[in-house]
PDB file of N, CA, C and O in Angstrom, chain B, residues numbered from 101:
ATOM      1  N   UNK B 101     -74.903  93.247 119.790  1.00  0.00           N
ATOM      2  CA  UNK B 101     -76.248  93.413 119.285  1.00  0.00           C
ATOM      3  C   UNK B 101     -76.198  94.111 117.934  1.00  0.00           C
ATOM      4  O   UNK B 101     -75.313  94.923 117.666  1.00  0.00           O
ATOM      5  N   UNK B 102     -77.172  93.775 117.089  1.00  0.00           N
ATOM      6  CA  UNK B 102     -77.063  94.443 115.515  1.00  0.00           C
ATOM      7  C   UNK B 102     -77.988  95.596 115.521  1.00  0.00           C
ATOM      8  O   UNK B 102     -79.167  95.523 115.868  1.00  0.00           O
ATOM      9  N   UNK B 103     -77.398  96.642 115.126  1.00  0.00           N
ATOM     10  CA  UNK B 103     -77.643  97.917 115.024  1.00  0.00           C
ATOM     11  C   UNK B 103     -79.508  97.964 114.766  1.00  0.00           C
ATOM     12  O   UNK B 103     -80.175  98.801 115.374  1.00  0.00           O
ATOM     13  N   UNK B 104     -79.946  97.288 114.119  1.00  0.00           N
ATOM     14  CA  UNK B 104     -81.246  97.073 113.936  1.00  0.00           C
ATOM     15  C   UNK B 104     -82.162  97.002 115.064  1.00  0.00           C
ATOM     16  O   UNK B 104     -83.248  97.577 115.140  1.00  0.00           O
ATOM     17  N   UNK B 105     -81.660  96.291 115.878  1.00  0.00           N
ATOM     18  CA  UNK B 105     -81.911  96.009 117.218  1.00  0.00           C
ATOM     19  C   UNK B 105     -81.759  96.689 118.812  1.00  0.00           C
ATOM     20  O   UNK B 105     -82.214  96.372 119.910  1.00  0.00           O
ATOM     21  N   UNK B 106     -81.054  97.564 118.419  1.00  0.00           N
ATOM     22  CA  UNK B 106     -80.166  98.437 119.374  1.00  0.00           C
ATOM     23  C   UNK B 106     -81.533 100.156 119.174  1.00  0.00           C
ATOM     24  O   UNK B 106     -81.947 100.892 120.069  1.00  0.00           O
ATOM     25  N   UNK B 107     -81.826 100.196 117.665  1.00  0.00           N
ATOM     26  CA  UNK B 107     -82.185 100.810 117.116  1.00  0.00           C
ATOM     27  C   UNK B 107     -83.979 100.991 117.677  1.00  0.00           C
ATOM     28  O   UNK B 107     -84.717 101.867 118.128  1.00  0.00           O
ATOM     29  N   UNK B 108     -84.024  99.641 117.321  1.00  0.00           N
ATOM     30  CA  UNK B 108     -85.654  99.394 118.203  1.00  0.00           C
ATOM     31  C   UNK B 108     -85.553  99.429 119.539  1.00  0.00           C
ATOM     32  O   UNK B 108     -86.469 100.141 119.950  1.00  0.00           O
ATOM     33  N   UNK B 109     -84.944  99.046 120.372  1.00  0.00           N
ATOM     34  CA  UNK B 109     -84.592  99.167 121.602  1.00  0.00           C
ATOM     35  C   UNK B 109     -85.208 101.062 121.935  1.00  0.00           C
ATOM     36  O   UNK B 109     -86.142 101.661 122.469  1.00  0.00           O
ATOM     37  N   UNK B 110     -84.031 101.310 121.252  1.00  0.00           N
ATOM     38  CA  UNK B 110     -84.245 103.047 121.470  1.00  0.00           C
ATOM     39  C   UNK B 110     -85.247 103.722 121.814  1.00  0.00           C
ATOM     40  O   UNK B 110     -85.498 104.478 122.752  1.00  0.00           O
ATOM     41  N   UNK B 111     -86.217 103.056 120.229  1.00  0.00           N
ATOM     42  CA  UNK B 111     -87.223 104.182 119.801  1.00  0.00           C
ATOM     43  C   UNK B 111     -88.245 103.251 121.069  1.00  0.00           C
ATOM     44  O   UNK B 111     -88.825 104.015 121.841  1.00  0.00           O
ATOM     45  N   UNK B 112     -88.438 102.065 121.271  1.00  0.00           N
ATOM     46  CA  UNK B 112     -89.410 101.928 122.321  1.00  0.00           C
ATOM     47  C   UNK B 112     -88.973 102.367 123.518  1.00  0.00           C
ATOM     48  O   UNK B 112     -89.882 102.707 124.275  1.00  0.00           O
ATOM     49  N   UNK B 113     -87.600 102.495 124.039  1.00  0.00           N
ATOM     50  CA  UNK B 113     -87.296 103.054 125.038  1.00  0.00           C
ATOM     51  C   UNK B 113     -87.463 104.875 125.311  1.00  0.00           C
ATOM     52  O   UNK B 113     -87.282 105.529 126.338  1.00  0.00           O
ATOM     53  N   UNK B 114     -87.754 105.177 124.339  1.00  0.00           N
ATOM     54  CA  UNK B 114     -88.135 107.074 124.009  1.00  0.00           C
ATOM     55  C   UNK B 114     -89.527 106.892 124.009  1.00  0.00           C
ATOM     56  O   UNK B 114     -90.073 107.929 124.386  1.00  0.00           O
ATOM     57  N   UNK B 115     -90.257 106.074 123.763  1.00  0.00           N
ATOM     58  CA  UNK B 115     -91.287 106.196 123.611  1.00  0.00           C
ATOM     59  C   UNK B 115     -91.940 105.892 125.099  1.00  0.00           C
ATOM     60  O   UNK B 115     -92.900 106.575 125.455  1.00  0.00           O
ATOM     61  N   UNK B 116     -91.489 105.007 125.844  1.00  0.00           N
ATOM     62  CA  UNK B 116     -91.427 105.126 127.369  1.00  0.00           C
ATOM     63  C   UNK B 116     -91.251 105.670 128.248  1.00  0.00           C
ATOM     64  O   UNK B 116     -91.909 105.776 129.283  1.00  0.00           O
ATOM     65  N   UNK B 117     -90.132 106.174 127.866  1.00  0.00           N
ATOM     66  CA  UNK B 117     -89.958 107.256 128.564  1.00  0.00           C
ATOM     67  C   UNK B 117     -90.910 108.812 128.725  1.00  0.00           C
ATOM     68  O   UNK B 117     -90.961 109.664 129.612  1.00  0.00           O
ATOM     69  N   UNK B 118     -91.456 108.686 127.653  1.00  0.00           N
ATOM     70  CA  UNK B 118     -91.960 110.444 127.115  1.00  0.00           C
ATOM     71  C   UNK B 118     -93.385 109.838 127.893  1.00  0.00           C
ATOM     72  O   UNK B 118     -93.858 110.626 128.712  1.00  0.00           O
ATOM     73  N   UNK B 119     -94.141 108.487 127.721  1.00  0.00           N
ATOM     74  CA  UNK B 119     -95.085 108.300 128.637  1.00  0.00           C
ATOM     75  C   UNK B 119     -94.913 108.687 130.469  1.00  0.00           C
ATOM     76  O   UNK B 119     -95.672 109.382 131.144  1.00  0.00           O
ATOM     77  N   UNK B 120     -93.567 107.910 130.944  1.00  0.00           N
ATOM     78  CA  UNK B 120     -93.596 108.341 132.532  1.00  0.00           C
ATOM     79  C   UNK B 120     -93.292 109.628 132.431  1.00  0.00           C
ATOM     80  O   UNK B 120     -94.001 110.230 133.238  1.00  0.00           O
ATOM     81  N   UNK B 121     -92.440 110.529 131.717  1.00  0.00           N
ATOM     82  CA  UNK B 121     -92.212 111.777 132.118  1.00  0.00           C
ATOM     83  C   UNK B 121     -93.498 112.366 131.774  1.00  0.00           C
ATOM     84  O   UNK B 121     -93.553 113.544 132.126  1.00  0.00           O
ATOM     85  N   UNK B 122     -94.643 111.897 131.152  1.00  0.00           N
ATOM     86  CA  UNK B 122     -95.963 112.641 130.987  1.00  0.00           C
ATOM     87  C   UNK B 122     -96.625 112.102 132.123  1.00  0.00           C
ATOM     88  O   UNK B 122     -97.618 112.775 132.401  1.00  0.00           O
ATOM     89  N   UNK B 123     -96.467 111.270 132.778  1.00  0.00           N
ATOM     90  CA  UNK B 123     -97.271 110.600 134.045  1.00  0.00           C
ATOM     91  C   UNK B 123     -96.583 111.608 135.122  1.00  0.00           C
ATOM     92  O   UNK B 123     -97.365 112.114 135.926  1.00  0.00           O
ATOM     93  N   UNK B 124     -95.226 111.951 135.229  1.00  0.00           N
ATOM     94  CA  UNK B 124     -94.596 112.364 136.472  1.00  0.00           C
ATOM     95  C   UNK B 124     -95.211 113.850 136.505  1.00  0.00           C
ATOM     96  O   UNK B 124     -95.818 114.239 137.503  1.00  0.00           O
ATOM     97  N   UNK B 125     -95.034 114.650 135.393  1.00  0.00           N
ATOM     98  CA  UNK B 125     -95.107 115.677 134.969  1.00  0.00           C
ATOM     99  C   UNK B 125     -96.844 116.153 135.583  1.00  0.00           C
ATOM    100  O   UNK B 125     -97.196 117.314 135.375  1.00  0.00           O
ATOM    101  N   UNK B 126     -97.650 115.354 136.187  1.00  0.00           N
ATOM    102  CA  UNK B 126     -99.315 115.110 136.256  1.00  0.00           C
ATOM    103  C   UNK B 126     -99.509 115.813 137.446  1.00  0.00           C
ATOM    104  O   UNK B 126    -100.511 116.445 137.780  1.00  0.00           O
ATOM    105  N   UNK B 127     -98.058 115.585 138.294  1.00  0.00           N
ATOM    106  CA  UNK B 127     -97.858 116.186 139.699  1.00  0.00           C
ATOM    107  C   UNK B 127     -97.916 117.428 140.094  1.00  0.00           C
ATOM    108  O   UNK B 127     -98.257 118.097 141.070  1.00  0.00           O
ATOM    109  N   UNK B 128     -97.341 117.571 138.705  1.00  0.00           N
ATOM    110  CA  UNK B 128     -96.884 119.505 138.675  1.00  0.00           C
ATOM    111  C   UNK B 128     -98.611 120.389 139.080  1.00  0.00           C
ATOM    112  O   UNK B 128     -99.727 119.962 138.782  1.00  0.00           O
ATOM    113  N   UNK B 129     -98.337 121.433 139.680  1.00  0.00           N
ATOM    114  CA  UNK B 129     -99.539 122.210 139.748  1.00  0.00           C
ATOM    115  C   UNK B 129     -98.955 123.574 138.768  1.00  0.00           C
ATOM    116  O   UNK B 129     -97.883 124.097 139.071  1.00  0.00           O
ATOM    117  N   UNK B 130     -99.523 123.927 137.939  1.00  0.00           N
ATOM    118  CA  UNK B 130     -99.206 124.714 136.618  1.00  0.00           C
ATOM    119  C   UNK B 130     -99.882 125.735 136.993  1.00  0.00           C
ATOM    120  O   UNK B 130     -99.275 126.791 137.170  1.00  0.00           O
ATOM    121  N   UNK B 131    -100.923 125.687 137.150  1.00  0.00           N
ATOM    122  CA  UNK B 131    -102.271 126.590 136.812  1.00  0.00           C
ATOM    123  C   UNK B 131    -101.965 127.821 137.312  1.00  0.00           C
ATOM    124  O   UNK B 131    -102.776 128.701 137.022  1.00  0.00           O
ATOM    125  N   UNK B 132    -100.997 128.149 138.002  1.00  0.00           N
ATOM    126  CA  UNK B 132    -100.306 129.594 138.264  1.00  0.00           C
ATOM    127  C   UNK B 132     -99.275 130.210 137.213  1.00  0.00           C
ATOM    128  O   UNK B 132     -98.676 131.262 137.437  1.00  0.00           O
ATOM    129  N   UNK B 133     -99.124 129.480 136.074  1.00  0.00           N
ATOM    130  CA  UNK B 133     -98.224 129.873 135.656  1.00  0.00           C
ATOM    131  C   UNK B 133     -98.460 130.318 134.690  1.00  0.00           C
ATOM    132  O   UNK B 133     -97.575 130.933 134.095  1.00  0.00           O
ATOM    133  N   UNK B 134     -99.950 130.168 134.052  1.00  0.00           N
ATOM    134  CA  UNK B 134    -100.652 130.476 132.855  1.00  0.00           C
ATOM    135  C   UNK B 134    -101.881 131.068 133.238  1.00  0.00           C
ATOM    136  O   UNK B 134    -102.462 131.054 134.323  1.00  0.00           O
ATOM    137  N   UNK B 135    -102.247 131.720 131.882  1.00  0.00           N
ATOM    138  CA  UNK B 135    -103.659 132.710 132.495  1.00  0.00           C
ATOM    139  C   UNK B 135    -104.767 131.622 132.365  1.00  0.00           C
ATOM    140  O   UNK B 135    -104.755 130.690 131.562  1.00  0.00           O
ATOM    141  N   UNK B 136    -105.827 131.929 133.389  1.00  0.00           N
ATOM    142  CA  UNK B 136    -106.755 131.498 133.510  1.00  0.00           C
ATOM    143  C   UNK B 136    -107.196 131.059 132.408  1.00  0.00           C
ATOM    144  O   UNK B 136    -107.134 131.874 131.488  1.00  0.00           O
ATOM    145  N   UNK B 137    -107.710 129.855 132.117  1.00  0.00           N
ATOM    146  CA  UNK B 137    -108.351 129.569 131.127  1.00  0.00           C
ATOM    147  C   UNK B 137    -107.778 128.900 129.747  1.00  0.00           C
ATOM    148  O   UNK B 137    -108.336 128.351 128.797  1.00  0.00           O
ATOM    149  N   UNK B 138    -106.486 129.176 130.045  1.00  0.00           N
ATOM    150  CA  UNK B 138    -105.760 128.607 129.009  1.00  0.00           C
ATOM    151  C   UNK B 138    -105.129 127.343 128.626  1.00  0.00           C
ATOM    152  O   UNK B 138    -103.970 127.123 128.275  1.00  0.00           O
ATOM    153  N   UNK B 139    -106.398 126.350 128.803  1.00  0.00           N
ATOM    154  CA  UNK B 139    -106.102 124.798 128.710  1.00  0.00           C
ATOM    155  C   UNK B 139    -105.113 124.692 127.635  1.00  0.00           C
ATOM    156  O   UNK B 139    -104.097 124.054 127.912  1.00  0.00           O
ATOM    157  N   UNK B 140    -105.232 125.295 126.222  1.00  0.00           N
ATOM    158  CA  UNK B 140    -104.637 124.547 125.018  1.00  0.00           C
ATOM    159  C   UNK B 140    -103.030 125.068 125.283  1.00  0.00           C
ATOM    160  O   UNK B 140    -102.281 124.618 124.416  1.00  0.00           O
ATOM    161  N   UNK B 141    -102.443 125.797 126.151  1.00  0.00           N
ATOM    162  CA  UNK B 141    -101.072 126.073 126.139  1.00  0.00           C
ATOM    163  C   UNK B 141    -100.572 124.897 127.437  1.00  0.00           C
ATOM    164  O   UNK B 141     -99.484 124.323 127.466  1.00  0.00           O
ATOM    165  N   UNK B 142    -101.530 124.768 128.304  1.00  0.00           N
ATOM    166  CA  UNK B 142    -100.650 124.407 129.651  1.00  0.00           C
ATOM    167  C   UNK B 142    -100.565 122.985 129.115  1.00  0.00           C
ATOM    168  O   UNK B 142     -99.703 122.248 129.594  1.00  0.00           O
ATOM    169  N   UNK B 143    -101.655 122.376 127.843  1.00  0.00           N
ATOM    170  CA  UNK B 143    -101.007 121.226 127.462  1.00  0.00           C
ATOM    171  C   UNK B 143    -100.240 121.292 126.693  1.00  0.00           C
ATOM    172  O   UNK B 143     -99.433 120.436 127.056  1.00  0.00           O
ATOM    173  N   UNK B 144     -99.759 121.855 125.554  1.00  0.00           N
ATOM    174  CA  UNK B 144     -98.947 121.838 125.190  1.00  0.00           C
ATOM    175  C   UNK B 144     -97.598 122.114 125.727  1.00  0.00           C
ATOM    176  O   UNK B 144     -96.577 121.974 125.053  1.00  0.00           O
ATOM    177  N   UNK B 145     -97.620 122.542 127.058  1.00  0.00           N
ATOM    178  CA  UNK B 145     -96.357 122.985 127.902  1.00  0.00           C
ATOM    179  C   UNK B 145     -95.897 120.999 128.490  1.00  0.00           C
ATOM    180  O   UNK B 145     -94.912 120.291 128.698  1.00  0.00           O
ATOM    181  N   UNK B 146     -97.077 120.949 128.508  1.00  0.00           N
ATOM    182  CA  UNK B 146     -97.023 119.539 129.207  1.00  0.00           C
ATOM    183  C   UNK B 146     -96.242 117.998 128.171  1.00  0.00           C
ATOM    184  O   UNK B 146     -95.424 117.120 128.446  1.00  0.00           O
ATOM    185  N   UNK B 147     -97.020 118.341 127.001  1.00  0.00           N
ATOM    186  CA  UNK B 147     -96.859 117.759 126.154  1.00  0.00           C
ATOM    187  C   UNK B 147     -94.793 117.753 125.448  1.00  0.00           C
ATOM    188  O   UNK B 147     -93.929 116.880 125.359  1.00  0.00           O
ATOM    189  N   UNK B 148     -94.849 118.978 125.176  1.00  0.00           N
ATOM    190  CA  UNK B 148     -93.259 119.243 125.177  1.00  0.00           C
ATOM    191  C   UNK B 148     -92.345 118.995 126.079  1.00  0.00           C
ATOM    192  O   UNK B 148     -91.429 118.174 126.021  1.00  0.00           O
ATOM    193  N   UNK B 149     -92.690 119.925 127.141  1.00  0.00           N
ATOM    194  CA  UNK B 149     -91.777 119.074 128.492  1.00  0.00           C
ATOM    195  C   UNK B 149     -91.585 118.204 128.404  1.00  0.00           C
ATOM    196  O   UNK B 149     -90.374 117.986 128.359  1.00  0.00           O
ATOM    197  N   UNK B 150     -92.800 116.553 128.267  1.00  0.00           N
ATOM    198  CA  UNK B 150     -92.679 115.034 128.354  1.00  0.00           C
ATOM    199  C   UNK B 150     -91.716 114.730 127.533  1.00  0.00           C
ATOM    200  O   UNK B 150     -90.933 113.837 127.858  1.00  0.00           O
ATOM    201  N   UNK B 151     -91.541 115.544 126.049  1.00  0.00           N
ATOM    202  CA  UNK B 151     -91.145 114.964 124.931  1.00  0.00           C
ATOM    203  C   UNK B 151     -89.129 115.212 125.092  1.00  0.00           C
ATOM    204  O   UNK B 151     -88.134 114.659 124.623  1.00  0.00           O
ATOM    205  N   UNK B 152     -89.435 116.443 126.100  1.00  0.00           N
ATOM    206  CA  UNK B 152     -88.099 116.723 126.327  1.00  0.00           C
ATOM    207  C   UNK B 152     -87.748 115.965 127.257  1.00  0.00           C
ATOM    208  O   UNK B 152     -86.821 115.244 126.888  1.00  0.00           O
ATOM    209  N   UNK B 153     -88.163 115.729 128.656  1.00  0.00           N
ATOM    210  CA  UNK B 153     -87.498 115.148 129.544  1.00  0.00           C
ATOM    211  C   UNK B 153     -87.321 113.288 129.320  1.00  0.00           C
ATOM    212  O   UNK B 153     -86.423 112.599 129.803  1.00  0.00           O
ATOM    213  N   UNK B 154     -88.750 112.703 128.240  1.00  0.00           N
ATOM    214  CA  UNK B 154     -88.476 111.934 127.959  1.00  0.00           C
ATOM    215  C   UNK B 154     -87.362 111.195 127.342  1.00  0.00           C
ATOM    216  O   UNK B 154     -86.857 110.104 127.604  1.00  0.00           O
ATOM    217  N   UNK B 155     -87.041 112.378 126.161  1.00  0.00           N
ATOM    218  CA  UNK B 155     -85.817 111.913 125.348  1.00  0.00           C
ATOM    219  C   UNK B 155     -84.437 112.244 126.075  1.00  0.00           C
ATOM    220  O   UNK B 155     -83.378 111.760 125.678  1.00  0.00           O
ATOM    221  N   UNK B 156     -84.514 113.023 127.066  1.00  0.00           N
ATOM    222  CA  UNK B 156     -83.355 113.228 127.927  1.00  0.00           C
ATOM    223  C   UNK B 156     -82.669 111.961 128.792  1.00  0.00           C
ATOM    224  O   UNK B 156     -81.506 111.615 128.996  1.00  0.00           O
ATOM    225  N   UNK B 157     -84.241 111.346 129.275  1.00  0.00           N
ATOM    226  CA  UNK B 157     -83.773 109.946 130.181  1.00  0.00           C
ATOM    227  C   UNK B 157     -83.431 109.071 129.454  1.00  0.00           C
ATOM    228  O   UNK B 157     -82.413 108.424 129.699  1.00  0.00           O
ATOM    229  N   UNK B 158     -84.267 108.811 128.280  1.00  0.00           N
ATOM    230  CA  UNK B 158     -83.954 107.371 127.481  1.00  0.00           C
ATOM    231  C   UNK B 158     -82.707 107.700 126.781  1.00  0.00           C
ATOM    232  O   UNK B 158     -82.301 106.827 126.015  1.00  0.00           O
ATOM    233  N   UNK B 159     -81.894 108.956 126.898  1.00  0.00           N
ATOM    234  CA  UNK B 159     -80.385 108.997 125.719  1.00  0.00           C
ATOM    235  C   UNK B 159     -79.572 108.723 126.853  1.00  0.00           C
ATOM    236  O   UNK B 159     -78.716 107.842 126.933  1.00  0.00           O
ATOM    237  N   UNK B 160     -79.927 109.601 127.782  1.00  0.00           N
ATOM    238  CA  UNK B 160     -79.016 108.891 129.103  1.00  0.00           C
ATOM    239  C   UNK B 160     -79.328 107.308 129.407  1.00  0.00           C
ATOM    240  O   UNK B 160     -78.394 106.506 129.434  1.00  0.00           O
ATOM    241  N   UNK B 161     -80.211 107.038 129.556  1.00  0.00           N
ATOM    242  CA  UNK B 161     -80.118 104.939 129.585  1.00  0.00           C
ATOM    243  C   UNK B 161     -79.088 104.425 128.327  1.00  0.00           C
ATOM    244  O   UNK B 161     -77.900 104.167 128.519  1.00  0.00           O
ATOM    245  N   UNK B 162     -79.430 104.375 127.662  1.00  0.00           N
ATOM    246  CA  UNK B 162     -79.247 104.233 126.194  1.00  0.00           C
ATOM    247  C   UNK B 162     -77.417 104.388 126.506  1.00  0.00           C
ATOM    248  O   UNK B 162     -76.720 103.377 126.417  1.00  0.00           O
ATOM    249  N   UNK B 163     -76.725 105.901 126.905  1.00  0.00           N
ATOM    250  CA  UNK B 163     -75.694 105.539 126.872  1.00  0.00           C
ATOM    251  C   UNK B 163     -75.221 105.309 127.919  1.00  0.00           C
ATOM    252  O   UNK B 163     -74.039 104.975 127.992  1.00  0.00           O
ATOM    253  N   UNK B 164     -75.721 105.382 128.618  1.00  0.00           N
ATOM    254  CA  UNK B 164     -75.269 104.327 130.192  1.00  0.00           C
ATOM    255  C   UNK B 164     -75.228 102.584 129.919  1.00  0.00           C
ATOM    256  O   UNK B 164     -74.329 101.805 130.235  1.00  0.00           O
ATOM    257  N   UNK B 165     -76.175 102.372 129.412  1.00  0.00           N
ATOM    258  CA  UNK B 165     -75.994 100.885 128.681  1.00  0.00           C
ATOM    259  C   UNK B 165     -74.971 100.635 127.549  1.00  0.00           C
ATOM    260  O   UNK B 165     -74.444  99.565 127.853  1.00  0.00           O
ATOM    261  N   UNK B 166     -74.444 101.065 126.441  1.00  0.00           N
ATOM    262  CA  UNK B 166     -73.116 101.680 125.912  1.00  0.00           C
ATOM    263  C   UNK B 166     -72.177 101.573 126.976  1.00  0.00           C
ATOM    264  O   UNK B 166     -71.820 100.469 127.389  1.00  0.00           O
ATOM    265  N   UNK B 167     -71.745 102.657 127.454  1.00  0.00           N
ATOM    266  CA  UNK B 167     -71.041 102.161 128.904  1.00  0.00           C
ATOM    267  C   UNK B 167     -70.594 101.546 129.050  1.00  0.00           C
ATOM    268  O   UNK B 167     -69.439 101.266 128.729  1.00  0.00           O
ATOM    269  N   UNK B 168     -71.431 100.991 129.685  1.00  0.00           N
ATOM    270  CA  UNK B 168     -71.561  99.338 130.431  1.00  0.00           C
ATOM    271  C   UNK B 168     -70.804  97.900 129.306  1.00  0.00           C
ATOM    272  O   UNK B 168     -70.113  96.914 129.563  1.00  0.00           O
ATOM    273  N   UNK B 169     -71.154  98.239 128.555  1.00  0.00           N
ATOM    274  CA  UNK B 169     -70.853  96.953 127.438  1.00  0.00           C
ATOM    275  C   UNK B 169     -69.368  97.799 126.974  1.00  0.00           C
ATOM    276  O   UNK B 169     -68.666  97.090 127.694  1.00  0.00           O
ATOM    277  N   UNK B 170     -68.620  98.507 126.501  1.00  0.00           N
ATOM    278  CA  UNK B 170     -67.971  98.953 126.380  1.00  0.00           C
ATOM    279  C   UNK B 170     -66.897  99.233 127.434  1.00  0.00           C
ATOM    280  O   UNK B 170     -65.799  99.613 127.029  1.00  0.00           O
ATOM    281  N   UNK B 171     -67.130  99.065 128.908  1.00  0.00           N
ATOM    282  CA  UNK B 171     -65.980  98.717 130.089  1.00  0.00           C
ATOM    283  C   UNK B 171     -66.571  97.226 130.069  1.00  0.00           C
ATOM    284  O   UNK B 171     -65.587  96.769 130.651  1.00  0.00           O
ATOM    285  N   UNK B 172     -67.044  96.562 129.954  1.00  0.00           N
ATOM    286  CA  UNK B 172     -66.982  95.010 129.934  1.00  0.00           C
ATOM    287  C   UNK B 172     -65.840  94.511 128.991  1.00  0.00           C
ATOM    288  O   UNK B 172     -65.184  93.641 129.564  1.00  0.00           O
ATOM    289  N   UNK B 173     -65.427  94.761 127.825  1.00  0.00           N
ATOM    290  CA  UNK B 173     -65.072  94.700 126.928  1.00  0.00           C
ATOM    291  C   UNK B 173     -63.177  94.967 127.513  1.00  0.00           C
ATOM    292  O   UNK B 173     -62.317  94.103 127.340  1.00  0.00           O
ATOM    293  N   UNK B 174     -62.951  96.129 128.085  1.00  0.00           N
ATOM    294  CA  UNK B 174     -61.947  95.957 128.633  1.00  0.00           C
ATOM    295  C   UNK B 174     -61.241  95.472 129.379  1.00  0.00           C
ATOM    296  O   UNK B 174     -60.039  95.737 129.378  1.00  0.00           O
ATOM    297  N   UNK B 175     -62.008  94.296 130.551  1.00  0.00           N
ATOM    298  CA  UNK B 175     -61.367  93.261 131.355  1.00  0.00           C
ATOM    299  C   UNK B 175     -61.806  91.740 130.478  1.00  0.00           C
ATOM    300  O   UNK B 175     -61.417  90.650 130.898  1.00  0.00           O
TER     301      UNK B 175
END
């Protein structure tokens, strides 16, 4: 595949990802963990988290697929 392509792959695959880890993340009950009232932090707690756990899964796909094509290559 040409780097161009591999490239787009990525960024829509990060960008997917940071959506389900903001969907999974919906589960969490927070509201103990912050003071009362403090909508604009617990989203932004939310918001970062997604952005972190998102880009965590899609680098792990990403080189798990690498991997994969790279032991193909050796038989």
């Amino acid at each position: 595949m040409m780097l161009a392509q591999l490239s787009f792959i990525h960024i829509i695959l990060h960008i997917l990802c940071v959506i389900f880890a903001f969907w999974v993340l919906g589960a969490l009950n927070v509201d103990g963990w912050f003071k009362k009232y403090d909508t604009g932090r617990i989203r932004l707690f939310f918001i970062l988290m997604a952005i972190l756990l998102g880009s965590a899964l899609s680098n792990f796909i990403m080189d798990f697929f690498r991997l994969v094509q790279e032991a193909a290559l050796m038989f």
